[in-house]
C-alpha angles and dihedrals in degrees: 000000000000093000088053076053098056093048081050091060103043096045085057092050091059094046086047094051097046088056101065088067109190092205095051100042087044085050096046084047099064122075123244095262129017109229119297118281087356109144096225118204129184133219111180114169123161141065098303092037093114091052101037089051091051080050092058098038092054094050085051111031099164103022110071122092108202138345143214121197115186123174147117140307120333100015117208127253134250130192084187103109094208091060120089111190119193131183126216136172123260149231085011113039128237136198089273091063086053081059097049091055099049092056086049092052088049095052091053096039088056094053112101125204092281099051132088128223120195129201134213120193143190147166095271102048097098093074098026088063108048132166122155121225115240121290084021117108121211087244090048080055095046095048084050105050090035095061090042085053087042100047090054099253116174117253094249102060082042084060096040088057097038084057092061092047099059153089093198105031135076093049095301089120083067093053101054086050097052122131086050111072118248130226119190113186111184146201097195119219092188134084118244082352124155127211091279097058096053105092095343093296102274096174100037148074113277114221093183127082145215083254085060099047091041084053086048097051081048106054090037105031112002090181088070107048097099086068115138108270121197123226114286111305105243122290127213087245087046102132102238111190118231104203096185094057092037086231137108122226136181107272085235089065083072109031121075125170142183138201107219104172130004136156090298098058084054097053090040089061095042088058099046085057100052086053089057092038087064094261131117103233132190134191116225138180125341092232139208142154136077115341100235096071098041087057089063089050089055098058096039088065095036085059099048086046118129115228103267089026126130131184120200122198138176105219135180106196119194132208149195110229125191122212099257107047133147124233133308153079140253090258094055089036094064096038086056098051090046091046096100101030101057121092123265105251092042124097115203108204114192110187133186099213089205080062083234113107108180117293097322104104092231135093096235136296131264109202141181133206080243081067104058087063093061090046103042135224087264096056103042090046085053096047095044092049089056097035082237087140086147106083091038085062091040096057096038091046083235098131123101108234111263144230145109102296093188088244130099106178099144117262128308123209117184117187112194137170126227118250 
């Protein structure tokens, strides 16, 4: 019964996920015309860049100028001459994604006061768009963003510090496109994130500042806090010069964003599914913070469930990585770990909604107690030990096939009892 449950689940992941369509909600939140005479240019970077520009270009067929699609491996095509798409490497960043910022930053730098720039961002785009701040070499970055990653900071530290190290991000995309006004729509990767968490926040204000980032490098790699800042990223209150109007305004006067799906969207339509699927179903959370200890709050709610009974939560699990380690991700990870303490007629799903869990190949593993007796106490100790997950998931049939889904919306886990 419980391994049919956790096919069930899985099956409604993918049909939740699907229906939170990037091309269709960016398309639904534009309105039917840009303003009139307005160039309007595109800049679409993330996980879901490729979706959320055919969005756009379906709402203005004939009204965008140029666009820019950046966005992971394998970037999707385009016949559409106007669309650039350019791949780069996450969650590190390479010299491709170098070249993906500076066409972004040509493409700003090119909008006058009557233009329009549009934004389309996604979780990804932090390391897809890269562009080091001076005195600061791509490998420095990557070291850097690699032992954040590493130490288990929360995404949200990783993002603060990648603002400050940056010529596009922390809002200072949107800088170099002012006068034009500047729209960022966003699919956020990051729990209780705002708009200036998703992707580092390349088209909007920045509250943080270098005495944050400084404070994060020191809590997570001291040895790295001496890294070369850039000036302040840009502030709402930040003066911006028109020159066309011979005036200076506040950069928020022409910068408006908007949120359209984030971890908690994800978790909402789960839930709706399971309802229809015959369960009751409840959100909770939503959850972050190390691994270990959300595992033991998993349990404790898997015990107090109800038969028929089902919990989603959108979750952001964070772990601490050696340096030698086998492979896996934070989604098979915690399922692992779960595997023997759950009870018997519930089924625990932990599923990556970018479809990439770590390095293991996978999406993210569903498990049952039935499981921990096939794999035995020994091996699951020893992969646990060396965060090699992977081949655990692999043997049981317990991985959620993998690939790039064209979402990032954090991870989901959904714990339900049989009826």
């Amino acid at each position: 019964m419980s391994a049919a449950l956790v096919d069930t689940l899985a099956r409604i992941f993918r049909a939740s996920l699907a229906s939170l369509d990037p091309a269709r909600l960016v398309h639904d939140a534009l309105p039917p015309l840009p303003p009139r005479r307005a160039r309007v240019v595109i800049i679409a970077a993330g996980k879901a860049a490729a979706a959320m520009a055919r969005g756009a270009l379906t709402r203005w067929p004939d009204r965008i100028d140029r666009v820019l699609v950046v966005g992971p491996d394998p970037i999707a095509t385009f016949t559409d001459p106007r669309v650039r798409a350019l791949a780069a490497s996450h969650p590190i960043p390479d010299e491709r994604s170098l070249e993906a910022a500076e066409a972004a930053l040509a493409l700003a730098n090119d909008l006058g006061a009557g233009d329009l720039l549009v934004a389309l961002i996604s979780g990804g785009a932090s390391a897809l768009l890269a562009s080091p701040a001076a005195g600061l070499s791509l490998p420095e970055k990557q070291a850097i963003v690699a032992t954040l990653l590493d130490r288990g900071a929360p995404i949200r530290e990783v993002n603060l510090v990648r603002r400050h190290l940056s010529r596009v991000k922390g809002g200072r995309l949107a800088r170099a496109a002012i006068p034009a006004r500047v729209l960022t729509l966003i699919f956020s990767d990051v729990i209780g994130g705002e708009a200036h968490d998703v992707g580092s926040g390349p088209t909007v204000p920045d509250p943080t500042t270098i005495d944050d980032a400084r404070a994060v490098l020191r809590r997570h790699a001291p040895e790295l806090a001496d890294a070369a800042f850039l000036d302040e990223s840009l502030k709402p209150d930040t003066p911006v010069t028109i020159l066309e109007a011979a005036t200076s305004v506040p950069a928020a006067v022409r910068l408006r964003a908007r949120i359209l799906v984030d971890p908690g969207s994800l978790a909402a339509a789960m839930r709706e599914r399971l309802e229809l699927a015959g369960f009751r179903a409840t959100v909770e959370g939503p959850d972050e913070g190390d691994a270990a200890t959300i595992v033991d709050r998993r349990i404790a709610r898997a015990a107090a469930l109800a038969p028929g009974e089902a919990v989603v939560i959108a979750c952001e699990p964070t772990l601490r990585l050696p340096e030698q380690r086998g492979s896996g991700g934070r989604a098979g990870w915690v399922a692992l770990a779960a595997m023997r303490r759950l009870p018997d007629d519930v089924a625990l799903l932990c599923a990556a909604s970018d479809g990439v869990d770590g390095s293991s190949g996978a999406g993210g593993a569903g498990v049952t107690r039935g499981m921990a007796a096939v794999a035995g106490d020994e091996a699951i100790d020893h992969a646990l030990a060396a965060f090699d997950d992977a081949r655990i998931h692999r043997a049981l049939g317990s991985h959620l096939a993998g690939g790039p889904t064209g979402h990032n919306l954090a991870d989901l886990h959904v714990l339900c009892r049989a009826r």
